[in-house]
C-alpha positions in Angstrom: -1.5 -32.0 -8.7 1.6 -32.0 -6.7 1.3 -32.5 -2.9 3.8 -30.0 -1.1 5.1 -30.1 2.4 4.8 -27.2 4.2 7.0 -26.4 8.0 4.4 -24.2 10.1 5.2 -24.2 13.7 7.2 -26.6 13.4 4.4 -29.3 12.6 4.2 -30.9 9.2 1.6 -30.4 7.3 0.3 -31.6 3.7 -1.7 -29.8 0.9 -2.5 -30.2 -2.7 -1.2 -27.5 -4.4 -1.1 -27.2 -7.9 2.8 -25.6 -7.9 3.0 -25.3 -11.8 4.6 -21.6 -12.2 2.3 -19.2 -13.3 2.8 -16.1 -15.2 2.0 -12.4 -13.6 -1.0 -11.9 -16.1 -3.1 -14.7 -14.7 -3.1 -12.8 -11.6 -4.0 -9.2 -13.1 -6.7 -7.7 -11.4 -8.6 -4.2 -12.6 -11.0 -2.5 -10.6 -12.4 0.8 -12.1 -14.9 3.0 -10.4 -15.6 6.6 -9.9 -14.8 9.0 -7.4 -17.9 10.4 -5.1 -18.2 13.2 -3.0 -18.2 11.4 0.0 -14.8 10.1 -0.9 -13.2 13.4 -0.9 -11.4 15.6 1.7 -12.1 19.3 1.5 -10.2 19.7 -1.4 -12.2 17.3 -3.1 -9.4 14.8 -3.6 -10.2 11.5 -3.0 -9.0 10.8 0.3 -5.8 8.4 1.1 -6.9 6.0 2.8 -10.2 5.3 0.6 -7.4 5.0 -2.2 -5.4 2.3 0.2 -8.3 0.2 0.5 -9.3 -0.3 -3.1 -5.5 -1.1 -3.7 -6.0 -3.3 -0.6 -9.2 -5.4 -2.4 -7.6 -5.4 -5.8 -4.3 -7.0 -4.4 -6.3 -9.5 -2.4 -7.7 -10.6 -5.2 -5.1 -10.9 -7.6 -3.2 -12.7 -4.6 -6.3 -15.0 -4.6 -6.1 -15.7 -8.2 -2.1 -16.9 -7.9 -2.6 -18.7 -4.9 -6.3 -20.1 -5.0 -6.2 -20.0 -2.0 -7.3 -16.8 0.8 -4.9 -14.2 0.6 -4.0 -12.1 3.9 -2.7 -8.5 3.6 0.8 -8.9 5.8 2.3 -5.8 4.7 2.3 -2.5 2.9 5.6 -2.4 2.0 5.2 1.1 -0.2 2.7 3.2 -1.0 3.7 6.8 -3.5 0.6 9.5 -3.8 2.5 11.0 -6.7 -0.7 12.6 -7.8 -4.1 14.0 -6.2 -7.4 12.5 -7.8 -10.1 14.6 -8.2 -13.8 14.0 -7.3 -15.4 12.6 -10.4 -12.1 11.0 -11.5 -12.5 7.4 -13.2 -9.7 5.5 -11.3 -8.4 2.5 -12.5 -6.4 0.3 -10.2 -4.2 -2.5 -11.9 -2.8 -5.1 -9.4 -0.8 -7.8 -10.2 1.5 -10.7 -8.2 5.4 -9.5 -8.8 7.1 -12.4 -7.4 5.6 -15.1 -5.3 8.0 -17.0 -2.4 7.2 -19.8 0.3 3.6 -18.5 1.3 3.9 -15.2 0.1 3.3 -12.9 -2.5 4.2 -9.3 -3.6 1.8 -7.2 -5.3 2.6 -4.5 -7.3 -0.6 -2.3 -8.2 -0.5 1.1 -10.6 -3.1 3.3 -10.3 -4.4 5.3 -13.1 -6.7 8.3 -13.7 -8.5 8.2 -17.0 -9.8 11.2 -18.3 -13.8 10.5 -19.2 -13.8 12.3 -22.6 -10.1 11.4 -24.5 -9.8 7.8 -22.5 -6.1 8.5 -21.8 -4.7 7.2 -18.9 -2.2 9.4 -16.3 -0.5 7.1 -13.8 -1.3 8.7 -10.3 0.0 6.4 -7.8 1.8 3.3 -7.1 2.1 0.8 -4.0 3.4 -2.7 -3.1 1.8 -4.9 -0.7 2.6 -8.0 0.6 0.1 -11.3 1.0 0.0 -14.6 2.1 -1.7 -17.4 1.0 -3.5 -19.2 4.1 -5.7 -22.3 4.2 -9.3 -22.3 5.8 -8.3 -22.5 9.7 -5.6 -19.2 9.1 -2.4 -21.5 8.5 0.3 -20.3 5.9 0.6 -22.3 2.9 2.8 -22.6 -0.2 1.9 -20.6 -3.4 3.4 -21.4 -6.7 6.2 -19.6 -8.2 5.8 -16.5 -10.5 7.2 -16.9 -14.3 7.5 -13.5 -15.9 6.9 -12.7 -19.2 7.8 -9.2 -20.0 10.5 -6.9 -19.8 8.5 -4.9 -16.8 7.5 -8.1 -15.1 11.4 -9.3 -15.3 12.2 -6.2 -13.5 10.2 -6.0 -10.5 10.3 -9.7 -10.1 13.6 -9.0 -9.5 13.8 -6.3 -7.3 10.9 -7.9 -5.3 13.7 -10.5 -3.7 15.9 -7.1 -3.5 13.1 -5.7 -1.2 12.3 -9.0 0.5 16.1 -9.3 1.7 16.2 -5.4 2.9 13.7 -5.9 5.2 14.6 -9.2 6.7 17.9 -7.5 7.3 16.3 -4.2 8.6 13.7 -7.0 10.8 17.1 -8.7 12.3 16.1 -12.0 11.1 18.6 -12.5 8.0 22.4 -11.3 8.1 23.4 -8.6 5.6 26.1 -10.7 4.4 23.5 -13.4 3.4 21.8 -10.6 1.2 23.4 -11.9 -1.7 21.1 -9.7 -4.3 21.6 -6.7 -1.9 25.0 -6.6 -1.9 25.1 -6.8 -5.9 23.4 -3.5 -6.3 26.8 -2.1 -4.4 29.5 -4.1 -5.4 30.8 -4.0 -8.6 
């Protein structure tokens, strides 16, 4: 167990933290359930917002699982409702921790509609939320860092710090020069 320092507001203070890197699997969270009627707008489609908040519990607990520790939804950083999902739909949501940095995490969740009689899977949505870990009095702490393992984790590990510099420079607090990874994407 490593003991890690952590600056918030400007006051020192000390955790145990086990920082050994951990891969994106050990973070995977599924939730499947089905759509009811009172889930439903008048076209019975399962409304938006119901949809945000199961993406909202999976990715709190897959940010749990990284961190051990109580993850906080900061931000939802995109959300795409590529496709409607009918009442009676089984939905699965699959959410698991892209990239992890000081206290926070990105989570990138797929959602999927399974069709009840072949079991194939159609991917209906996808979203990225942002968590941080936070002790028991509400206080940011560190997380661990994120070692991926595949090809797809690789990718949007990487473009996680691509979307983390855009919107410190879009928030004013980091310099577009400073967006080193950024800048790569138009420079040759």
């Amino acid at each position: 167990m490593a003991i890690a320092k952590f600056n918030n507001n400007k006051k020192n203070k000390y955790y145990n933290i086990n920082m050994t890197a951990r891969h994106p699997s050990e973070s995977l969270t599924v939730l499947t359930d089905l759509v009811l009627p009172s889930e439903t707008n008048p076209l019975n489609n399962l409304f938006g917002g119901e949809l945000l908040a199961r993406m909202d519990r999976a990715a709190s607990i897959s940010a749990g699982r990284h961190s051990r520790r109580i993850g906080v939804t900061a931000s939802v950083n995109h959300v795409a409702f590529n496709k409607s999902i009918q009442l009676g739909s089984v939905v699965i949501i699959e959410a698991k921790v892209s990239r992890a940095f000081k206290s926070s995490m990105e989570i990138y969740i797929d959602v999927w509609v399974e069709d009840r009689q072949s079991g194939n899977r159609t991917k209906a949505n996808e979203a990225i939320y942002t968590f941080v870990a936070v002790d028991d009095t509400g206080r940011p702490v560190e997380v661990p860092p994120i070692e991926p393992q595949t090809e797809l984790e690789k990718q949007r590990y990487d473009a996680a710090l691509r979307r983390k510099q855009l919107s410190l420079v879009l928030a004013g607090k980091m310099n577009p020069q400073e967006a080193t990874e950024l800048k790569a994407l138009f420079i040759d």
